[in-house]
Steps between C-alpha positions, in 0.01 A plus 500: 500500500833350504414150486250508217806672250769185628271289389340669196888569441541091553297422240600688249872422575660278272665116621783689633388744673244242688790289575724830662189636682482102653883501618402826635220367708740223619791737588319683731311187625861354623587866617183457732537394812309162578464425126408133417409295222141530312399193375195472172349209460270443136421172372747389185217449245162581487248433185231732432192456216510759214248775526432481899674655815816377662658572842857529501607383899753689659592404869770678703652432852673803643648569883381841507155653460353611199449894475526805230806404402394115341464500169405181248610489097444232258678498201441287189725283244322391222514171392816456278687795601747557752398915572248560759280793531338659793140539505389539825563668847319522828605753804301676779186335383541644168481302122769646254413271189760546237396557080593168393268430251415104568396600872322853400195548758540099583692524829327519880668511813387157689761485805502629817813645659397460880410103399906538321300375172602683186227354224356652196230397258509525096212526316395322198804318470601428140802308326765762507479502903739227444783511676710524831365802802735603734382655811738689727430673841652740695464516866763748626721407713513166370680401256325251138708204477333361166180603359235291422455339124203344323417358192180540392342290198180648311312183399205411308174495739378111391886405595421609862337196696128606575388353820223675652392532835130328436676200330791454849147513704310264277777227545522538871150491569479183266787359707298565801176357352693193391703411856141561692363262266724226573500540837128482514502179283765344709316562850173368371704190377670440817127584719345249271753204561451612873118417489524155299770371723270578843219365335651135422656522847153556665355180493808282643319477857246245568287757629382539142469182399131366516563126610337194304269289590638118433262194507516265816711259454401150560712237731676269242361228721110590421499218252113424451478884430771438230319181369219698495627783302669260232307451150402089442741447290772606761408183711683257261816687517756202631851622649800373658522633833879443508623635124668828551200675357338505845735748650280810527179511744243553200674165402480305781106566532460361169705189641278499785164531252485128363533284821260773674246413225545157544465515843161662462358234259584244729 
């Protein structure tokens, strides 16, 4: 029964008081043997939307267990002011919320000693929740070096961003849609420029080339075949045998075609 009148006696205490009972608490810690230093840790600023719950985080590092004799109290400065006022205390698993009006039937214990986490919750958070929170722990034997401060800031809820989880998954599973996309269109690309290039490559043998037939080719000497073959009008063709136009075989038969003729008529 002694612990629930400290801190009932705690919180009705004014700044004074709170601050003697706290040198107290360190006095004895240094008279301890095997005291040590308790560190809190609490973010510096945290921003909560009007009209919904905030958590208040409260983490504490201590050398020694935590038992009956831990104890957790936040205390409140209002935005403004320089006074504080203590509106909440936790020991031996028990709540001890203060009568400050702004935090009347708003405060929940969300920590958890064993884990050396010292939260709380407020409900319905509204604009005169501004302010700085102290939270302070005790952990006898050791020994609170600096509590831990934040600043909270009641906002309006459209200045929050609003991300949702549905709209994070709808962009990654685009992203994913997109990326196997591409990589489809690129492999068919690169399979298709695989097939053209084998199939111009595939006829370079002569395997698959059928061969052509050519016409026999008569001896350039066969002349009466050549007369022969010649229209009538062909037979009065004269030439010089020995101009430079009778270089080429086809040429020289047409050389030859004259005298042959002449030959024959004789």
């Amino acid at each position: 029964m002694a612990a629930p009148a400290v801190a009932r006696a705690l919180i009705a205490a004014p700044d004074r008081g709170r601050w003697l009972w706290s040198v107290l608490v360190a006095a004895l810690g240094l008279l301890t043997a095997g005291g040590s230093a308790l560190e809190v840790y609490t973010p510096k600023e945290i921003f909560v939307a009007n009209g919904t719950q905030g958590k208040l985080p409260c983490k504490f590092k201590s050398a020694n267990m935590t038992g009956t004799l831990t104890s957790v109290s936040w205390s409140f400065q209002p935005e403004g002011t320089d006074s504080t006022v203590s509106f909440f205390h936790y020991s031996q698993g028990q709540v001890y919320a203060g009568n400050y009006p702004p935090f009347k039937d708003r405060i929940s214990w969300a920590g958890d000693l064993e884990k050396k986490d010292a939260s709380i919750n407020i409900e319905n958070i509204q604009f005169i929740h501004n302010g700085t929170y102290i939270c302070d722990v005790k952990n006898p034997p050791d020994i609170v070096v600096q509590p831990g401060h934040i600043r909270l800031y009641v906002v309006e809820k459209e200045i929050l961003p609003a991300f949702p989880v549905w709209g994070v998954v709808g962009i990654v599973t685009a992203v994913v849609l997109g990326l196997t996309l591409l990589i489809t269109m690129i492999l068919a690309v690169l399979y298709r420029r695989k097939n053209s290039k084998r199939d111009y490559t595939g006829c370079n043998t002569s395997e698959n080339v059928s061969p052509v037939k050519q016409a026999p080719r008569k001896s350039p000497f066969d002349t009466e075949g050549l007369v022969k073959s010649l229209p009538s009008g062909s037979h009065q063709v004269t030439a010089d045998c020995s101009s430079a136009h009778c270089t080429t075989l086809c040429s020289l038969v047409l050389c030859l075609i004259p005298g042959l003729k002449k030959n024959t008529e004789l």
